[in-house]
Short mmCIF file of the C-alpha atoms (twelve columns), coordinates in Angstrom:
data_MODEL
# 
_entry.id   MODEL 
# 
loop_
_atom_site.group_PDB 
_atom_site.id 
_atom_site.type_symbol 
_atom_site.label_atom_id 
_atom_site.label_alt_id 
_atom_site.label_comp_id 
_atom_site.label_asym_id 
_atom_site.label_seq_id 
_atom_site.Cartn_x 
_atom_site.Cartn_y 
_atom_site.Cartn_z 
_atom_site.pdbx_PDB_model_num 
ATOM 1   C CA . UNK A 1   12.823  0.858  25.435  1 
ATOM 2   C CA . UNK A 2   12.927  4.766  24.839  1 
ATOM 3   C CA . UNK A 3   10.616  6.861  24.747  1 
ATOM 4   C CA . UNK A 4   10.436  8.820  21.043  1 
ATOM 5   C CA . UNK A 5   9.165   12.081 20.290  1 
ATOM 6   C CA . UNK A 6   9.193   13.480 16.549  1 
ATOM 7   C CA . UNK A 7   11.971  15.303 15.320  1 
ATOM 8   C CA . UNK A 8   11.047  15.625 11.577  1 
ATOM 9   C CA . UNK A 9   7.569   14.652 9.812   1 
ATOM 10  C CA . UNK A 10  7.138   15.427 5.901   1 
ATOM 11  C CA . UNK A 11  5.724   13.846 3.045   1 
ATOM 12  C CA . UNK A 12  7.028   12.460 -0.463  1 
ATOM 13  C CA . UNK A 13  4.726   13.110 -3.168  1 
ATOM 14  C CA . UNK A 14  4.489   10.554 -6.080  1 
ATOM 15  C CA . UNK A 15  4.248   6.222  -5.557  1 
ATOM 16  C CA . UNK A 16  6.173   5.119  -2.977  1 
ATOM 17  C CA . UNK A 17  8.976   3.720  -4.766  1 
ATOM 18  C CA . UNK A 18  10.645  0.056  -3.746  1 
ATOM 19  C CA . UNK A 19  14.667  0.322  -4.139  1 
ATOM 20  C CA . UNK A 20  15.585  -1.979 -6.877  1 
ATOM 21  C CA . UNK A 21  18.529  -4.520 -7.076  1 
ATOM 22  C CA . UNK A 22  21.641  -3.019 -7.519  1 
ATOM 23  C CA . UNK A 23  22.546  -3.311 -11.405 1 
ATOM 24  C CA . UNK A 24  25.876  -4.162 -13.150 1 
ATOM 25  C CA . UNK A 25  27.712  -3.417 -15.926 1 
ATOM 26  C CA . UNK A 26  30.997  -4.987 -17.319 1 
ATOM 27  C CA . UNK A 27  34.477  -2.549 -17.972 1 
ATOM 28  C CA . UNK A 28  36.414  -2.396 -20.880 1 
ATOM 29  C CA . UNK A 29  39.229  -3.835 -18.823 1 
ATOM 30  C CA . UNK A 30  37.269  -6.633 -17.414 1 
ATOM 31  C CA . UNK A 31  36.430  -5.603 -14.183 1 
ATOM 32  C CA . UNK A 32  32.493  -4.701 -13.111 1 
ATOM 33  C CA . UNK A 33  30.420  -1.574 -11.956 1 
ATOM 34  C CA . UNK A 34  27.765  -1.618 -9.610  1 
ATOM 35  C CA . UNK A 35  25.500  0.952  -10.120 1 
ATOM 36  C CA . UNK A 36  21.675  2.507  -8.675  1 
ATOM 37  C CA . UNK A 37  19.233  1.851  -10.765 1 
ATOM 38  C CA . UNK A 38  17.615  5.728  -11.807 1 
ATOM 39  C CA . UNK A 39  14.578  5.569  -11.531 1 
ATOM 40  C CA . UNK A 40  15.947  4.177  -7.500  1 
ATOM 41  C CA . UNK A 41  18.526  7.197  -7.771  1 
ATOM 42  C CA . UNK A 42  15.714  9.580  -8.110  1 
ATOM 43  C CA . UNK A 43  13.080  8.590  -5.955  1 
ATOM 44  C CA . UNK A 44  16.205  8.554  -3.089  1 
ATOM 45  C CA . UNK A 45  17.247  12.202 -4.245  1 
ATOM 46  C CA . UNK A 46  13.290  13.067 -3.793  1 
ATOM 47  C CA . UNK A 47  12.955  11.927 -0.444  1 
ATOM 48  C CA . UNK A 48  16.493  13.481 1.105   1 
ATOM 49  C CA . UNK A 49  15.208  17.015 -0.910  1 
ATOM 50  C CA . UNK A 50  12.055  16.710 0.858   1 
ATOM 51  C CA . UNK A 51  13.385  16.005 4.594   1 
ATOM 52  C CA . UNK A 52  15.702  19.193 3.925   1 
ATOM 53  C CA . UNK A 53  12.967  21.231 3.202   1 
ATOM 54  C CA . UNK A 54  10.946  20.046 5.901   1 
ATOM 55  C CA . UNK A 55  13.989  20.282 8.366   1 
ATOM 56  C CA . UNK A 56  13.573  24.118 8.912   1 
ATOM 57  C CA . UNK A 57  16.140  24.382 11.678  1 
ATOM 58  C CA . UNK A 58  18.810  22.076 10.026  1 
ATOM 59  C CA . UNK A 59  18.000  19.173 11.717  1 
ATOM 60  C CA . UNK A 60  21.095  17.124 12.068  1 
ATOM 61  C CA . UNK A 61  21.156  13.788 14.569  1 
ATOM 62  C CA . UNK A 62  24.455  13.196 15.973  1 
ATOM 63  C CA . UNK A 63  26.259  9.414  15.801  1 
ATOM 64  C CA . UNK A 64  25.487  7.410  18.262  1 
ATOM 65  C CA . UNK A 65  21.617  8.541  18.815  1 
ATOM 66  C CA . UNK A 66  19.627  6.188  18.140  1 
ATOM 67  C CA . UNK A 67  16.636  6.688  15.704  1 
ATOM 68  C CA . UNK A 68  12.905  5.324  15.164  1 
ATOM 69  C CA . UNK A 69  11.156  5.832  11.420  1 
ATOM 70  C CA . UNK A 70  7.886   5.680  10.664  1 
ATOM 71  C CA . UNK A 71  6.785   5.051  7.460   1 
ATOM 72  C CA . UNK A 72  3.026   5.274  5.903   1 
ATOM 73  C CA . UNK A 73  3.087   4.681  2.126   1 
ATOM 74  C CA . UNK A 74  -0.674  5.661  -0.043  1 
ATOM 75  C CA . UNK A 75  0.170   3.704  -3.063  1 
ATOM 76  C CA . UNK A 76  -2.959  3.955  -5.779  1 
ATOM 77  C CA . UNK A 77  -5.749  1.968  -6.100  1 
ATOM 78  C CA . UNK A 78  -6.254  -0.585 -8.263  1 
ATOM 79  C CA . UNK A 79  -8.733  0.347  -10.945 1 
ATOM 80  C CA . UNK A 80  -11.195 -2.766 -9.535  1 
ATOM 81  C CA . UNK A 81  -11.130 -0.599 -5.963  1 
ATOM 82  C CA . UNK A 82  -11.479 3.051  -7.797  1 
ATOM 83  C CA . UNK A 83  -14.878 2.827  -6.117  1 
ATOM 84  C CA . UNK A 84  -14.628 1.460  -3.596  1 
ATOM 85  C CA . UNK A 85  -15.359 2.519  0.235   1 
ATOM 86  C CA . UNK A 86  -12.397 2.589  2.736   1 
ATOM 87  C CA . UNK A 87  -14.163 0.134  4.686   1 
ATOM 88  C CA . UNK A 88  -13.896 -2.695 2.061   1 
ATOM 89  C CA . UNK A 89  -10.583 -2.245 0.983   1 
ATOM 90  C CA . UNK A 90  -7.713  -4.808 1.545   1 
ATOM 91  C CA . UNK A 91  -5.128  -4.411 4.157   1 
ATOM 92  C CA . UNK A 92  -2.632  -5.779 2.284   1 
ATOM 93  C CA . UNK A 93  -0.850  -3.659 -0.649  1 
ATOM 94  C CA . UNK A 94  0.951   -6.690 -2.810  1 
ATOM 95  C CA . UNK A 95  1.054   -5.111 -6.503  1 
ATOM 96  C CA . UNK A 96  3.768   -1.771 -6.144  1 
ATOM 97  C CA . UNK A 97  6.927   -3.826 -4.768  1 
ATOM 98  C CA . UNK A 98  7.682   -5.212 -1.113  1 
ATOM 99  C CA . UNK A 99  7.674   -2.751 1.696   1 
ATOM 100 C CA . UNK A 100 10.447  -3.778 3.228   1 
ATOM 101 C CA . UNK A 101 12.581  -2.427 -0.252  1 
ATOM 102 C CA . UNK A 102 10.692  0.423  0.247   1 
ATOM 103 C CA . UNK A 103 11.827  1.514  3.926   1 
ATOM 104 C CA . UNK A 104 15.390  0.782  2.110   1 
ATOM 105 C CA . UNK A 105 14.568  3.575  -0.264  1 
ATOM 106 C CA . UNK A 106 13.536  5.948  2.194   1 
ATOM 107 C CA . UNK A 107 16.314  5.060  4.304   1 
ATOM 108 C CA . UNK A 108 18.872  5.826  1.794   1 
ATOM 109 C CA . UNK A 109 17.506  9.446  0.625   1 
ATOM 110 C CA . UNK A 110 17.664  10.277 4.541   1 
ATOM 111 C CA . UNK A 111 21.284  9.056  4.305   1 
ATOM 112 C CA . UNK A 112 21.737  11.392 1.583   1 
ATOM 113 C CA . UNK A 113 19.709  14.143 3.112   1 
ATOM 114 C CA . UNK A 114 22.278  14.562 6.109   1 
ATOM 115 C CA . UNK A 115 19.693  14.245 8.709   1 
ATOM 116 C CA . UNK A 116 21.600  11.302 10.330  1 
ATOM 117 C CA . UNK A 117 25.044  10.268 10.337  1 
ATOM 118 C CA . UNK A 118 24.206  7.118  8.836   1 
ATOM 119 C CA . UNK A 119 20.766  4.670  8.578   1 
ATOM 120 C CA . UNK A 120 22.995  2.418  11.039  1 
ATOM 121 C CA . UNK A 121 21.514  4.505  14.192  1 
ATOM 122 C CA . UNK A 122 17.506  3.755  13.149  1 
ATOM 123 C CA . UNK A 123 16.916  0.974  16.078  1 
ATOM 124 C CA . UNK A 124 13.563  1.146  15.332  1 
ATOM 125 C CA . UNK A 125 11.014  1.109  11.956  1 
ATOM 126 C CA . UNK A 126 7.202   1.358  11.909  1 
ATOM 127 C CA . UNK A 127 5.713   1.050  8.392   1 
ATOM 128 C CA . UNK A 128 2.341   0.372  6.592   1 
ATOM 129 C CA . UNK A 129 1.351   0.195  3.105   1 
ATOM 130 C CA . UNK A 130 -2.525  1.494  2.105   1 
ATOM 131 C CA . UNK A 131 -4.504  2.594  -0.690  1 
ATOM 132 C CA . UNK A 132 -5.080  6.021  -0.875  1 
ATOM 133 C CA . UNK A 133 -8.022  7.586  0.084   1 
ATOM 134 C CA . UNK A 134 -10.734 8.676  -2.085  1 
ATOM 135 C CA . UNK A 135 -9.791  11.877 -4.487  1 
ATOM 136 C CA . UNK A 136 -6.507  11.597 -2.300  1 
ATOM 137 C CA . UNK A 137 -2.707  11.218 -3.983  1 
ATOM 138 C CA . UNK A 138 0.070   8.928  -3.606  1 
ATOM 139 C CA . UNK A 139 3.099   9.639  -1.504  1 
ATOM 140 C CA . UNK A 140 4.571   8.406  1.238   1 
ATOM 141 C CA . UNK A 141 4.865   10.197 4.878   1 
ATOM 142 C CA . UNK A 142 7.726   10.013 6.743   1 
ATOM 143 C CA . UNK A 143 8.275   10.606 10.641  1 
ATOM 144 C CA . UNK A 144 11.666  10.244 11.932  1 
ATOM 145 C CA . UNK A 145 11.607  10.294 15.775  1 
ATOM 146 C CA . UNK A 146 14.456  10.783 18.318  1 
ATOM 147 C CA . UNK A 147 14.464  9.503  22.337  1 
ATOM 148 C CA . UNK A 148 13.308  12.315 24.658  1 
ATOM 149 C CA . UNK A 149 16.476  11.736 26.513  1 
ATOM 150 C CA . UNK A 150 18.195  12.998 23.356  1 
ATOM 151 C CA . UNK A 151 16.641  16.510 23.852  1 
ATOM 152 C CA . UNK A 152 16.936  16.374 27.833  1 
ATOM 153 C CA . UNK A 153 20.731  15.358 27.565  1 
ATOM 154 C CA . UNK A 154 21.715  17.995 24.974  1 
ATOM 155 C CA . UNK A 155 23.672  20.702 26.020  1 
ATOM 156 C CA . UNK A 156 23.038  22.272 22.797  1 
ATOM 157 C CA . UNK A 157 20.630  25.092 23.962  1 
ATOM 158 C CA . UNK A 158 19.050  24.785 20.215  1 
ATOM 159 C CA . UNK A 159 17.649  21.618 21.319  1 
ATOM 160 C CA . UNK A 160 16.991  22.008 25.361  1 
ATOM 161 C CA . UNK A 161 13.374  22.794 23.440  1 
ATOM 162 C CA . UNK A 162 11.427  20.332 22.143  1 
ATOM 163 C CA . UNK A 163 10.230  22.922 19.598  1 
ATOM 164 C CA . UNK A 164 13.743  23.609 18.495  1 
ATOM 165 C CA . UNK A 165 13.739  20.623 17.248  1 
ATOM 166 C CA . UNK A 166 10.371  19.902 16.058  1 
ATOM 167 C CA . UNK A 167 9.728   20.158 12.020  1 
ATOM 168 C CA . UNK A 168 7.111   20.964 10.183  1 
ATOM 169 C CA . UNK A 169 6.039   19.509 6.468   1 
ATOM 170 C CA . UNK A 170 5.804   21.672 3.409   1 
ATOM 171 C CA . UNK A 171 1.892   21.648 4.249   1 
ATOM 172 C CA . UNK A 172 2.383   23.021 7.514   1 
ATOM 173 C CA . UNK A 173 1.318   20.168 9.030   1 
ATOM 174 C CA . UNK A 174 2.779   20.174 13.108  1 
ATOM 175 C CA . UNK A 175 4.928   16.878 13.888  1 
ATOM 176 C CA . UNK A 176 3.919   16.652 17.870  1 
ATOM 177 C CA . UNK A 177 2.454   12.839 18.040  1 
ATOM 178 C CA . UNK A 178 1.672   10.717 20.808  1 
ATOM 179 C CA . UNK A 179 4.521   8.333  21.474  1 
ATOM 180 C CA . UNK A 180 3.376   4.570  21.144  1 
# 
């Protein structure tokens, strides 16, 4: 099992959105179109803007490496929990979608982003669905981690650092975790 260290942390603002089914649509000449839902299409376009923006130095993991994402999605609380103390709340989030359709969402914008070659190198997915804190908003945080090999093997000097690689979110927030 490797060990991971971050390579890009950042945050999508808004409800974490579940990818829908894809959707068809019948042709004139008989055939069928399958198509993204939008409001899917959109959420995926948010999250690969986002992981540009937080991607600094261009981040851009080769084929073949693998990858680990962690995902922590604050959906709202239910009106019956507005009040409600962190300590009482339910672990489980059952009324915005499964999670699972979610990672597939976030998956896709990174696709789309160009961070990896392709979601077929994540070996590896940690994810959690909460209610958002108290006065807090929704969004959902991503952390896409690399093996430490992967920055000891490189021969690009760009990533001999583990800085080099390192990210940092719109809020400034720095990616170094401890690797569980």
């Amino acid at each position: 099992m490797p060990v991971w260290t971050p390579a890009l942390r950042f945050a999508v603002p808004g409800i974490p959105h579940s990818k829908h089914r894809p959707r068809f649509t019948k042709l004139s000449n008989g055939g069928v179109k399958t198509y993204t839902a939008p409001q899917t299409k959109q959420y995926e376009t948010s999250v690969a803007w986002h992981a540009r923006s937080a991607s600094r130095n261009g981040l851009s993991i080769p084929a073949g490496v693998p990858v680990r994402v962690d995902i922590l999605a604050h959906y709202p609380r239910p009106q019956r929990l507005r009040k409600a103390p962190p300590s009482i709340l339910p672990k489980c989030v059952s009324t915005h979608g499964d999670l699972d359709n979610h990672i597939k969402s976030i998956c896709d914008g990174l696709n789309h982003s160009g961070i990896w070659n392709d979601d077929g190198q994540v070996q590896c997915i940690r994810a959690e669905a909460v209610y958002v804190e108290k006065g807090g908003r929704p969004r959902s945080i991503v952390t896409v981690c690399v093996p430490v090999s992967f920055l000891n093997e490189s021969t690009d000097k760009s990533r001999t650092d583990e800085n080099a690689i390192l990210a940092t979110s719109a809020a400034g927030a720095d990616t170094r975790t401890t690797n569980t």
